[in-house]
RODO-2510 file (C-alpha; in nm, 4 decimals, decimal comma):
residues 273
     n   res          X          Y          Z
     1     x     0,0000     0,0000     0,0000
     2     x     0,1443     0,3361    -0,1130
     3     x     0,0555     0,6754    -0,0320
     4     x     0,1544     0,9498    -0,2838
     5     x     0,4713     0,8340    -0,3617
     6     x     0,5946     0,7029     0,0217
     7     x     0,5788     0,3532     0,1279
     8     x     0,3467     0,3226     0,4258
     9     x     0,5396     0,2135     0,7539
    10     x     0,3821    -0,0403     0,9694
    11     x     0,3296     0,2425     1,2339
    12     x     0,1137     0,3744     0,9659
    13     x    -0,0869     0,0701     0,9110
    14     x    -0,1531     0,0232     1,2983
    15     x    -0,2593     0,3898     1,3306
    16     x    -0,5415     0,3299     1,0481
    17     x    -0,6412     0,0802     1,2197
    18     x    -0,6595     0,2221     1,5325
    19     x    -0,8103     0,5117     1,3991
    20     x    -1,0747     0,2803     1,2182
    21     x    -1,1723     0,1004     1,5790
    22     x    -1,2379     0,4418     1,7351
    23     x    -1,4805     0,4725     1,5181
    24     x    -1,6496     0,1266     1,5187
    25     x    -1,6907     0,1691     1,8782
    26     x    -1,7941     0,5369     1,9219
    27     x    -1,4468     0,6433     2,0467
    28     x    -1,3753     1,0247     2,0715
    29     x    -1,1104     1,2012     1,8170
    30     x    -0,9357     1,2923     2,1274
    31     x    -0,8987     0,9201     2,2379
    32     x    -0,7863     0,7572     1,8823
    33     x    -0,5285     1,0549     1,8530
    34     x    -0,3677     0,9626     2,2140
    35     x    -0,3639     0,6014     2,0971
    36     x    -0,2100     0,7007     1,7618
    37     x     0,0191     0,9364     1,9459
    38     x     0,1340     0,6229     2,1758
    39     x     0,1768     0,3914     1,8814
    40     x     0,5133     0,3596     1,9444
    41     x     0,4854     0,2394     2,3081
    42     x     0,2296     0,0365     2,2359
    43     x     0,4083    -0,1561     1,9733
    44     x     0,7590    -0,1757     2,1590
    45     x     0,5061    -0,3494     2,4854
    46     x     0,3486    -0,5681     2,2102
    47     x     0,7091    -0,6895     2,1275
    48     x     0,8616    -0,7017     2,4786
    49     x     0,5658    -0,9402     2,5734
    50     x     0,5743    -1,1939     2,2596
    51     x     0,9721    -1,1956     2,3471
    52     x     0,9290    -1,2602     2,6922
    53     x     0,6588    -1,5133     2,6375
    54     x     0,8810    -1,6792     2,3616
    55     x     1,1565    -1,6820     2,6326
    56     x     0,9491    -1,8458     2,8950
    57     x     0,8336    -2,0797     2,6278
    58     x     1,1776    -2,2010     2,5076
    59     x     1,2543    -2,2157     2,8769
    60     x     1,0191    -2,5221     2,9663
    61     x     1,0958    -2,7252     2,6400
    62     x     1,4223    -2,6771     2,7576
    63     x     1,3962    -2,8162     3,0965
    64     x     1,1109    -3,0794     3,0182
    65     x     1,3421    -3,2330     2,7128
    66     x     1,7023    -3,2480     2,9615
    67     x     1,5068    -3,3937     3,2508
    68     x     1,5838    -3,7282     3,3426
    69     x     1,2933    -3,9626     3,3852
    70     x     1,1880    -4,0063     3,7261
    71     x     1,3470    -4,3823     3,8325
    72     x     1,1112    -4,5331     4,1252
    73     x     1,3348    -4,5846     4,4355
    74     x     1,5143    -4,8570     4,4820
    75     x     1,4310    -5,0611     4,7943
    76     x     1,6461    -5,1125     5,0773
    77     x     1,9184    -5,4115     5,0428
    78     x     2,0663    -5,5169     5,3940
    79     x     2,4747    -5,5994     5,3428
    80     x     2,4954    -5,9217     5,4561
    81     x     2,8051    -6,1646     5,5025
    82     x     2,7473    -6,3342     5,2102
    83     x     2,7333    -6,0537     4,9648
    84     x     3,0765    -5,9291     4,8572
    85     x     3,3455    -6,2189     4,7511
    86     x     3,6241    -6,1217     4,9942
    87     x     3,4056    -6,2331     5,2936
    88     x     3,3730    -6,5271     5,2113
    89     x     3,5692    -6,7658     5,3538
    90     x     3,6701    -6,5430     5,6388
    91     x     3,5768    -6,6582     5,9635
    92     x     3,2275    -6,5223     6,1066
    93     x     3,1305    -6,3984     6,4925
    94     x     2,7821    -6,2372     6,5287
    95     x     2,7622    -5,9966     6,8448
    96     x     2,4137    -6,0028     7,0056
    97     x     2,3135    -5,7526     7,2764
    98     x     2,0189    -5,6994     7,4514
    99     x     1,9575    -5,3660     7,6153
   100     x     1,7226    -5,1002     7,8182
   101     x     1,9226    -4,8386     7,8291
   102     x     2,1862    -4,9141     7,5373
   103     x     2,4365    -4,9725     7,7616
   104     x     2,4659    -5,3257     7,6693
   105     x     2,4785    -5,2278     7,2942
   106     x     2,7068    -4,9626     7,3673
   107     x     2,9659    -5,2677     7,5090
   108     x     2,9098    -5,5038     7,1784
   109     x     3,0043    -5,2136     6,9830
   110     x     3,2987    -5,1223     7,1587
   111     x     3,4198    -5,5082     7,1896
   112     x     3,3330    -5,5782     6,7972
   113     x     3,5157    -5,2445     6,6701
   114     x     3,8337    -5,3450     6,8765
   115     x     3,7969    -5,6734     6,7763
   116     x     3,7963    -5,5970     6,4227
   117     x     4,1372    -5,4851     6,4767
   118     x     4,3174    -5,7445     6,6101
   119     x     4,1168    -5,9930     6,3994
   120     x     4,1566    -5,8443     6,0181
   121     x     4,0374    -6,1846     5,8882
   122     x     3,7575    -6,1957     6,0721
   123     x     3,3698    -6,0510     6,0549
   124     x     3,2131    -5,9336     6,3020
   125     x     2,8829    -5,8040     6,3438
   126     x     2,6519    -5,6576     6,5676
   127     x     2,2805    -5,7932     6,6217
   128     x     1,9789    -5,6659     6,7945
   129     x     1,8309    -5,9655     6,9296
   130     x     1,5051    -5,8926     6,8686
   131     x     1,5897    -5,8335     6,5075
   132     x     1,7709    -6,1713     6,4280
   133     x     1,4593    -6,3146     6,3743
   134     x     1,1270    -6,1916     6,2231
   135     x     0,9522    -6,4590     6,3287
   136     x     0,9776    -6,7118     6,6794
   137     x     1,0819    -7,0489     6,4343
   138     x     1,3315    -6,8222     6,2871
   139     x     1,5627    -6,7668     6,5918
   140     x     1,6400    -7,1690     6,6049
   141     x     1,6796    -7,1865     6,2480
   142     x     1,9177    -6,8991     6,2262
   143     x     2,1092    -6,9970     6,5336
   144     x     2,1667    -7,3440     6,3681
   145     x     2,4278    -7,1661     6,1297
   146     x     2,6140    -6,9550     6,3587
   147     x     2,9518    -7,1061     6,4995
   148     x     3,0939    -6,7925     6,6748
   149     x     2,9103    -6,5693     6,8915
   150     x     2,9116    -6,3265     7,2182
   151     x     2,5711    -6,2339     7,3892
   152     x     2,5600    -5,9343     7,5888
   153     x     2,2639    -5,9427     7,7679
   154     x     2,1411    -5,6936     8,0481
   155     x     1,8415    -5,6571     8,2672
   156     x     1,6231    -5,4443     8,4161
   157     x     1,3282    -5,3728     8,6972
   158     x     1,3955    -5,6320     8,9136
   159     x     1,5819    -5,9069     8,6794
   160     x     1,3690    -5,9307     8,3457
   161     x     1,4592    -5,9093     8,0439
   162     x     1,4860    -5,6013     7,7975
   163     x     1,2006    -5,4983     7,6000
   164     x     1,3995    -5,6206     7,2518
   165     x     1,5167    -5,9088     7,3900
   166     x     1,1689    -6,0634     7,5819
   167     x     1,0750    -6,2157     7,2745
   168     x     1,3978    -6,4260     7,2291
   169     x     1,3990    -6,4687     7,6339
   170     x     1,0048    -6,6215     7,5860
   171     x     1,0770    -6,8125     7,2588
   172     x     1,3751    -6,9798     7,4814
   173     x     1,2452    -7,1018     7,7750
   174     x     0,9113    -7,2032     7,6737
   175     x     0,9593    -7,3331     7,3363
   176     x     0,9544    -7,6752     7,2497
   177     x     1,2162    -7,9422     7,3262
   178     x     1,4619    -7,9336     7,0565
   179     x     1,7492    -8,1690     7,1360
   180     x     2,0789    -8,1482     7,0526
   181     x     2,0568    -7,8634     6,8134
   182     x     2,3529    -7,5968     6,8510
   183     x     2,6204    -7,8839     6,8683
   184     x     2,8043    -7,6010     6,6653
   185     x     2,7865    -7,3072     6,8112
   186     x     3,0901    -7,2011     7,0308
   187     x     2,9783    -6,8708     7,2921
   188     x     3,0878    -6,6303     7,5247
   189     x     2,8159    -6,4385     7,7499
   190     x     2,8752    -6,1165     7,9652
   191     x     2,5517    -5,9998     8,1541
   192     x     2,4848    -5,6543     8,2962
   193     x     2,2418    -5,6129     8,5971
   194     x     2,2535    -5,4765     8,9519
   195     x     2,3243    -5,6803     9,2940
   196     x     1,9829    -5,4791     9,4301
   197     x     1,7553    -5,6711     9,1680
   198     x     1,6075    -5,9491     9,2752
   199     x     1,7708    -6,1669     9,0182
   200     x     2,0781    -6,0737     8,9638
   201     x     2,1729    -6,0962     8,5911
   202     x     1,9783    -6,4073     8,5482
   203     x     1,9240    -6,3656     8,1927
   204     x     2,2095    -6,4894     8,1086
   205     x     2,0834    -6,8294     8,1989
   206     x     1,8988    -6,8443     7,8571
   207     x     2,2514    -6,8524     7,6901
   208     x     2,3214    -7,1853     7,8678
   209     x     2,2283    -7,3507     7,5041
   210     x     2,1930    -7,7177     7,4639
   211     x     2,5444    -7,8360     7,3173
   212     x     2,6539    -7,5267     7,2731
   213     x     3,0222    -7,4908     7,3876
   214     x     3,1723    -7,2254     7,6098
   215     x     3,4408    -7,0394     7,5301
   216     x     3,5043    -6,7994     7,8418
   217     x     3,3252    -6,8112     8,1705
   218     x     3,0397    -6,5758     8,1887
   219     x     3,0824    -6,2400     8,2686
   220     x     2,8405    -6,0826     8,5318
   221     x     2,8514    -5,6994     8,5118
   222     x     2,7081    -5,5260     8,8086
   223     x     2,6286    -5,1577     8,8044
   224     x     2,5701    -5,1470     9,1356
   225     x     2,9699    -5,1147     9,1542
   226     x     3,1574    -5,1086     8,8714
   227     x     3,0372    -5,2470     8,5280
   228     x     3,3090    -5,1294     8,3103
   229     x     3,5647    -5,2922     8,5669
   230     x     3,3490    -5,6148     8,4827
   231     x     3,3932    -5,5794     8,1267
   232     x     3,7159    -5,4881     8,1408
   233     x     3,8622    -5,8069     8,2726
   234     x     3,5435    -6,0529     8,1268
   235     x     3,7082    -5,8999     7,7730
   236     x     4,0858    -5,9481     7,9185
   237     x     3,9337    -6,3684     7,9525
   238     x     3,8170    -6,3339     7,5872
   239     x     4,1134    -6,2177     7,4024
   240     x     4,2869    -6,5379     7,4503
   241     x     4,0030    -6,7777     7,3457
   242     x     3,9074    -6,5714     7,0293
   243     x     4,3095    -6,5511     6,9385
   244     x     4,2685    -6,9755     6,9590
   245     x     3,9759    -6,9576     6,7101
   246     x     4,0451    -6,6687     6,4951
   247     x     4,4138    -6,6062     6,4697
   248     x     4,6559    -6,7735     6,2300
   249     x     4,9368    -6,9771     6,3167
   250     x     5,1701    -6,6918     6,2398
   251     x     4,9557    -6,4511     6,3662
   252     x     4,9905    -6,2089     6,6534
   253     x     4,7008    -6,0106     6,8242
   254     x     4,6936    -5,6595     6,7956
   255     x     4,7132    -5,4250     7,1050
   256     x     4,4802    -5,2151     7,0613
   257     x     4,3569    -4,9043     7,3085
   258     x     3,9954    -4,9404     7,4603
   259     x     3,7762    -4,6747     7,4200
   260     x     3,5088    -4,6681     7,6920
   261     x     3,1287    -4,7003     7,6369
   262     x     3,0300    -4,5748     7,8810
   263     x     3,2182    -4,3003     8,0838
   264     x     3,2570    -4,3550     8,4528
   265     x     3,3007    -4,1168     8,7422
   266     x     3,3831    -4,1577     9,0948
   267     x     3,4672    -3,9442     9,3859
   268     x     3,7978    -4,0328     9,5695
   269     x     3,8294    -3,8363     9,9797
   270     x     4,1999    -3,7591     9,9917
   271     x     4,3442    -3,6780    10,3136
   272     x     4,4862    -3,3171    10,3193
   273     x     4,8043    -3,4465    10,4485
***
């Protein structure tokens, strides 16, 4: 479209037709000149908006098209001593502990880490009795293929059992009669409880397993007086036994610093002289 001899702009062509819709719908001269007048803001808004919307556009094709597809999660797999190929063959000890007031677990931890150390070819690991088995039957059936293993059992009120280890405590003594069953199994026990209970670490009795073969006395922590002085020299019994069963020939046990599990405090009256 040509007027006279110019070529009409396209600010030209929007003012006709801005000019043309103020009078389609009864607009005032005065109103279709300040829209004319304003043609140029009105078509540099017009382009900053299609820009930006191109922008925003562009900017979820973008991210939809690099995003990775959502993978569901992957359940939980529990390690156990079978799964990696350097395990196996190495000798196995399961630690079990029993507690109230995690002091018992707070011992197996501290005896397996140390034990780790002086035993490299060794695996050791530490059990919550109640979650050995998920099921009663289960507990004879998985004890059946242990050979190694230290309880550390305490007690609590006036003798019973922990709360996560009454099921195993029940399943024991009133289960059925099974017979020579852990003819395998080779155990140490130390027991934590309190000379003012009424039965003094009598848990431990449970342990007493048909067949089953002790390797150290049992250890009867009271904490009446001094329980880490019991485990101290029930684990000073041990060391020798486990360096029978897990050591090589050529083999020497490792010294190894103890770190308590639980720290101990006791007031000492000195004399001022």
């Amino acid at each position: 479209m040509q007027i006279g001899s110019e070529k009409a702009s396209s600010l030209d062509l929007l003012s006709v037709v801005i000019a043309s819709l103020s009078d389609g719908y009864g607009l005032d001269s005065s109103t279709g000149d300040a829209f004319v007048e304003n043609r140029l803001l009105i078509v540099v808004l017009s382009i900053v908006i299609v820009v930006l919307v191109g922008c925003v556009a562009i900017f979820f094709v973008w991210r939809s098209s690099g995003r990775k597809p959502v993978e569901p999660p992957k359940s939980l797999v529990v390690k156990t001593q079978m799964d990696t190929k350097e395990d196996q063959g190495k000798k196995k000890v399961t630690v079990f502990f029993g507690t109230q007031t995690r002091t018992a677990e707070g011992f197996a931890k501290a005896l397996a880490e140390e034990a780790k150390a002086r035993y490299p070819n060794a695996i050791f690991k530490v059990m919550d009795i109640d979650e050995y088995a998920t099921e009663d039957d289960e507990y004879e059936e998985n004890l059946k293929k242990e050979s190694l293993a230290l309880f550390f059992l305490a007690t609590y009120g006036d003798g019973e059992p922990t709360d996560n280890a009454a099921r195993f405590y029940k399943w024991f003594t009133e289960g059925k009669e099974r017979g020579t069953w852990l003819e395998n199994l080779q155990f140490g026990v130390f027991s934590l409880g309190n000379q003012q209970y009424e039965h003094f670490n009598q848990q431990y009795e449970i342990v007493n397993m048909n067949s089953a073969k002790h390797i150290v006395q049992v250890g009867l922590g009271d904490d009446d007086q001094g329980i880490e002085d019991d485990f101290s020299a029930w684990r000073e019994l041990l060391w020798p036994e486990l360096d029978k069963l897990l050591q090589d020939e050529n083999e020497t046990g490792a010294s190894t610093p103890y770190i308590a599990a639980i720290p101990e405090y006791r007031v000492v009256f000195v004399k001022l002289e």
